[in-house]
Structure formats: structure tokens, C-alpha cells
C-alpha positions in Angstrom: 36.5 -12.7 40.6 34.2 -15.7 39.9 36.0 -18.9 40.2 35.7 -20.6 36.5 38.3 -23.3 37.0 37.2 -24.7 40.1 33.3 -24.7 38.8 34.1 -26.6 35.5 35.8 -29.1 37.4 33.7 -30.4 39.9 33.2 -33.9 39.5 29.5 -33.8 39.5 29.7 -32.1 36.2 30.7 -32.2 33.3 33.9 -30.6 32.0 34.1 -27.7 29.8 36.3 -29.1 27.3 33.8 -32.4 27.7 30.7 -29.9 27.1 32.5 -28.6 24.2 33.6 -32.0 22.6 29.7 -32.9 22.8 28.2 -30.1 21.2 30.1 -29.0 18.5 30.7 -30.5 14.6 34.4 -29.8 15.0 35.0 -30.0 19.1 38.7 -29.8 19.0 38.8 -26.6 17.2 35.6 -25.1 19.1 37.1 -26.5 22.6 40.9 -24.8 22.0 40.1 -21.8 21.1 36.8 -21.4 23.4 39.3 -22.3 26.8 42.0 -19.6 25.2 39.5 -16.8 24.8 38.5 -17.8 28.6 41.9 -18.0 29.5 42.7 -15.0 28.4 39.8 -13.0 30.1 40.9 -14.1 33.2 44.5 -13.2 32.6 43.0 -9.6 32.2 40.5 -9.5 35.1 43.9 -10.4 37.3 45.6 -7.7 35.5 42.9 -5.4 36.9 42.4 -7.0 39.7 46.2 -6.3 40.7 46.1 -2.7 39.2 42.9 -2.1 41.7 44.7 -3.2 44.5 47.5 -0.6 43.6 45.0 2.2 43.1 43.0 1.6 46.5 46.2 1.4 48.6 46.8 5.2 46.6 43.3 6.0 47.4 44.0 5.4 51.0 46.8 7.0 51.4 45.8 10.4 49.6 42.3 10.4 51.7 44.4 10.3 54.6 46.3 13.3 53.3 43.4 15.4 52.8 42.2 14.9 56.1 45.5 15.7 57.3 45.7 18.7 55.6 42.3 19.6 57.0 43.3 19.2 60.7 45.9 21.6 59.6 43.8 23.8 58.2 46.1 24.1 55.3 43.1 24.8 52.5 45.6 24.9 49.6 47.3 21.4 50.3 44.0 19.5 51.1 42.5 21.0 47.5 45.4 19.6 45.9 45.0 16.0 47.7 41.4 16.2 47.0 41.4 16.7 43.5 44.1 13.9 42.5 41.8 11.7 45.1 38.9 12.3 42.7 41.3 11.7 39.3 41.9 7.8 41.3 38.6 7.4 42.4 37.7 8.0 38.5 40.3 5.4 37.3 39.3 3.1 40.1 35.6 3.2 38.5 36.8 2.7 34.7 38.7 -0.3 36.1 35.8 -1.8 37.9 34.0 -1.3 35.5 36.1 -3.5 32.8 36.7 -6.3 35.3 32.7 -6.5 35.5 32.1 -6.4 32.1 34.8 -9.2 31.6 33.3 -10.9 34.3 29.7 -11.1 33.0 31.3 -11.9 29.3 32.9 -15.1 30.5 29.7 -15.9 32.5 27.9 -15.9 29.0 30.6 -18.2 27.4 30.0 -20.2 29.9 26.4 -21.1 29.4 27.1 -21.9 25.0 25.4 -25.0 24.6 25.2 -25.6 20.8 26.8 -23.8 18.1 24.1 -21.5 17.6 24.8 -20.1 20.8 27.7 -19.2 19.7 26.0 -16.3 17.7 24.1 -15.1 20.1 26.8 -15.3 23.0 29.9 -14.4 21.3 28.7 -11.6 19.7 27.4 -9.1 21.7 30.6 -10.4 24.0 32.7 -9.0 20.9 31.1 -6.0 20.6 31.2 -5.2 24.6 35.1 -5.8 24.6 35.4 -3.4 21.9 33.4 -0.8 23.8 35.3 -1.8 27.0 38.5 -1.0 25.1 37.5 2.1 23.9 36.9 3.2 27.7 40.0 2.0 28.9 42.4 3.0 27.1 41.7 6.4 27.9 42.4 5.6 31.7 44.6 2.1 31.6 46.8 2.7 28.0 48.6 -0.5 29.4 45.4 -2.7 29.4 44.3 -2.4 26.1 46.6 -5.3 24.0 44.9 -7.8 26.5 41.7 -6.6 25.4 42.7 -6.9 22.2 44.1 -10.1 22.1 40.2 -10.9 24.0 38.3 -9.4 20.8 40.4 -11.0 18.1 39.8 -14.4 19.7 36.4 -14.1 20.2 36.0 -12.3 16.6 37.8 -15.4 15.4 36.0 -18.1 17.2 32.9 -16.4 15.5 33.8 -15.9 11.8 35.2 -20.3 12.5 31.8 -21.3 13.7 29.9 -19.2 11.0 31.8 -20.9 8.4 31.5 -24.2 9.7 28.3 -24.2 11.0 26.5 -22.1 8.3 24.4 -19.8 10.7 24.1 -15.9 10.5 24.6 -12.9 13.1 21.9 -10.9 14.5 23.6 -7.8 14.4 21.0 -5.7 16.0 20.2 -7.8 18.7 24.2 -8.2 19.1 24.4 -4.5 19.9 21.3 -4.2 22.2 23.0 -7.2 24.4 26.1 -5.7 24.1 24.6 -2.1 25.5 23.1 -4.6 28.2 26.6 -5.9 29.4 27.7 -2.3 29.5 24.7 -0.7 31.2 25.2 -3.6 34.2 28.8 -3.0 34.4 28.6 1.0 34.4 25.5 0.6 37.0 27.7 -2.3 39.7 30.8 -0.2 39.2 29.1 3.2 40.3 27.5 1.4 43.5 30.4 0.1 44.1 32.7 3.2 44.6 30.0 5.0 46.7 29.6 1.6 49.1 33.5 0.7 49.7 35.0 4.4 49.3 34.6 7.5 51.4 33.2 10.8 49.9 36.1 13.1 48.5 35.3 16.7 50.8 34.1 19.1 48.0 34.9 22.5 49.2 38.2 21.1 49.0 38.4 20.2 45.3 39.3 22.5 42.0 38.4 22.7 38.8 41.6 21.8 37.0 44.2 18.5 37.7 46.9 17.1 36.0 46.6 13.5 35.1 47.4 10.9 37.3 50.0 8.7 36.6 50.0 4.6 36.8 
């Protein structure tokens, strides 16, 4: 997970709150609710984080089943192994897949400089939570009040700075960036199960599984 804390504080640099204070018409506001909207994404990467820990140490252990089962040549076992192995390696994907998509969001807060950034930051960043939400909740029912706490505060800090400093959202262009952040994450996730995970044997898997529980 990138390190946001330990960036903004280098003493080379400027603060966040500092940047913040500097480039908006009413800093405080802008500032407090900027840092709890980051605050709060990295509370929920560490949420996954931790849940992806669980799920590889599950990962490991059922591979190591199925080649067990193998050895023994007990086909019927080793399908059953297999085919929860591919329900986690599924999960495992979805959840990678939020964290970078999380990741990449508080990247773009990162780089607002004026308030009209705002607009074209926070926006597609709103509308990529929501579709990260509607993903996960599917797979990780417990993970979606942190992403909507996320989307409320971003939604909020939005509909604050439009009032305050008059300018107008770019709807269409909000999606198409959004779609961006979620093309990257899908694309990174996908790479990422097939580099750090070994292949699930196929003539071992069925059809039908029961869902697998967290």
C-alpha cells in the first residue's frame, strides 16, 4: 500500500493540510474533510489488506490439499478442494481489485491543486467507488459501509466545493475516467493472481460449488 503519510510529511515539502490551506477559498473546510475522505480510504485498503492476508493463508492451505489428494489419487476429494480453491482465488481477485482502485483514487486526491481540480478528481473518484461497491459487495458484504462512508465523503466534499466555488461537473468525462480507474484495477488485479498464485489443476474442478464463507 502506498505510503501517504510518510510522503506528505517529508520536510522537503510541503504538507497536505499546508497545500490545502493555500489553495482553497475556505481551507479549513476543504483541508478537514479532504484528510477524512483520505483517512478513510486507507482505513479500507487495511481492511482489505488484512482480509487478503486471511484469504492467501486459505489459498495455501487448500492448494496443498488438492495436491494431497492427488498423490492419493483420491479424484473425488481433490475436485472438491479444487473447486473451493477457485471460489478463493475469485474473491482474492475482487479484493485486489478494490484495494487498487482505492489505491489509484487516493493517488488522484493527492495531486488536487486548485479547486477546480476538485471537479475533475473527485468525480470520476466518486463514481469508481460506487462501481467498486457494487462489485464488492457481491464477494465482501462486510466491506461495503466503508465504501460507503468513502463515497458520501467524497460526494460531499464535491457538492461543498461546487457551492462555494461556483464551477460545474463534467459528467461525461467523470464516467470515462472513472471506467479508466476500473479498467487499471481489473487489468493489475488479473496479472496479479496469475504471477503470485499457482494454477488451480482443471481436470480436477466441477461445475457447481457452494459459496465460500469469510
Amino acid at each position: 500500500m502506498v505510503d501517504f503519510t510518510s510522503k506528505w510529511d517529508k520536510k522537503d515539502r510541503l504538507t497536505f493540510s499546508k497545500k490545502i490551506v493555500k489553495r482553497f477559498r475556505n481551507p479549513t473546510l476543504s483541508k478537514k474533510k479532504l484528510e477524512e475522505a483520505v483517512r478513510s480510504i486507507q482505513t479500507q485498503i487495511i481492511s482489505l489488506d488484512n482480509l487478503l492476508l486471511r484469504l492467501k493463508e486459505r489459498d495455501k492451505h487448500i492448494f496443498s490439499e488438492v495436491i494431497r489428494c492427488v498423490k492419493l489419487r483420491n479424484k473425488r476429494k481433490a475436485s472438491i478442494y479444487a473447486n473451493e480453491l477457485t471460489q478463493i482465488r475469485n474473491l482474492i481477485k475482487q479484493v485486489i481489485f478494490a484495494k487498487l482502485a482505492l489505491e489509484r483514487i487516493c493517488i488522484r486526491i493527492n495531486t488536487i491543486t486548485d479547486a477546480g481540480d476538485i471537479a475533475a478528481t473527485l468525480a470520476p473518484a466518486v463514481s469508481a467507488v460506487r462501481s467498486v461497491q457494487d462489485i464488492i459487495r457481491e464477494v465482501v458484504p462486510q466491506a461495503e459501509e466503508g465504501f460507503t462512508e468513502i463515497s458520501t465523503l467524497l460526494n460531499g466534499i464535491l457538492v461543498d466545493a461546487s457551492a462555494n466555488e461556483g464551477f460545474q461537473l463534467d459528467i461525461k468525462a467523470a464516467n470515462a475516467d472513472a471506467e479508466q480507474i476500473i479498467e487499471e484495477a481489473t487489468r493489475v488485479a488479473e496479472e496479479e493472481l496469475k504471477a503470485k498464485f499457482p494454477e488451480v489443476p482443471q481436470e480436477f474442478l466441477m461445475r457447481e460449488g457452494s459459496k465460500i464463507p469469510i
